[in-house]
N, C-alpha and C positions, 0 to 999 in steps of 0.2 A: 615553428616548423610544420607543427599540425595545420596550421590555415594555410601555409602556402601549400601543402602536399590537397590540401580539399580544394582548394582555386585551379591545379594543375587535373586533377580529378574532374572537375565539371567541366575545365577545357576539351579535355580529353573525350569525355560523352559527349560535350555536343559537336564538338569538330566529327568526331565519329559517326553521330546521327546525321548530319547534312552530308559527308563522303559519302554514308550508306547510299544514302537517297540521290544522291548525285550521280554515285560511278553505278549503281545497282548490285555493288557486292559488298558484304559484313566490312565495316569501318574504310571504303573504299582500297583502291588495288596496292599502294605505296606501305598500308599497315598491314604489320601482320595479324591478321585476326584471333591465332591462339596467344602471343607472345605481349601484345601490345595488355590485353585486359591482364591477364595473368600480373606480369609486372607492376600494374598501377595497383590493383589489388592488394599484393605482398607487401608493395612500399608501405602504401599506406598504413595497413596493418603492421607495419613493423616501427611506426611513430606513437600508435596508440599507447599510453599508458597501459601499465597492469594495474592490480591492486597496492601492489610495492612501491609505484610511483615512478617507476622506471620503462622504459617503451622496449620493445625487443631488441633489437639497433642497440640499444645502448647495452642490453644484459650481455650482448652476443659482444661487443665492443671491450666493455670489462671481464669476460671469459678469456678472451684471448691476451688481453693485457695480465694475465693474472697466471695464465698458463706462461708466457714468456717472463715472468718475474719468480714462479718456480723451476725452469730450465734456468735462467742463471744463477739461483739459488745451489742447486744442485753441482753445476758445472761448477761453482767460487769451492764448495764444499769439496768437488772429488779434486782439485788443484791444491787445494791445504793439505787433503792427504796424501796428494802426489810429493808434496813439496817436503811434509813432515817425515816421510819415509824415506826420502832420498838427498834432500837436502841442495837441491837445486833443481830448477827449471829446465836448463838447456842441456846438451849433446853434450858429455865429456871428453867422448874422439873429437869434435868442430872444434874447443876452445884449446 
């Protein structure tokens, strides 16, 4: 993933350097010139390894996969003790 994101990265300079020089304004008139570098930047940087051997993308990936696995933890646990204190799920007036 790291080589493709550094190939899309030297696309990006130099398609950027020749627009410069073409249309006469920062990465020609069609990119946007704060969003366009910004962006390739962050990607990039979010493939690099850490020391842990994990890239950001992937920590920020397992953060959230780890927060929705203690939300449903939580929500099984307060339903047992809905269920143990009442001793059913549904409406008593509906059945």
């Amino acid at each position: 993933m790291l080589s493709v994101a550094i190939f899309i990265f030297i696309y990006v300079v130099v398609v950027g350097v020749l627009k410069t020089a073409n249309e006469g304004e920062f990465l020609g008139k069609n990119w946007n010139s704060f969003w366009v570098p910004l962006r390739l930047v962050l990607g990039v940087a979010s493939l690099v390894p850490s020391s842990d051997g994990y890239s950001t993308i992937q920590m920020i990936v397992m953060w959230i996969v780890l927060q929705g696995i203690g939300l449903g933890d939580s929500m099984w646990t307060a339903m047992v003790d809905y269920v143990s204190q009442n001793g059913s799920v549904g409406n008593p007036r509906l059945l």
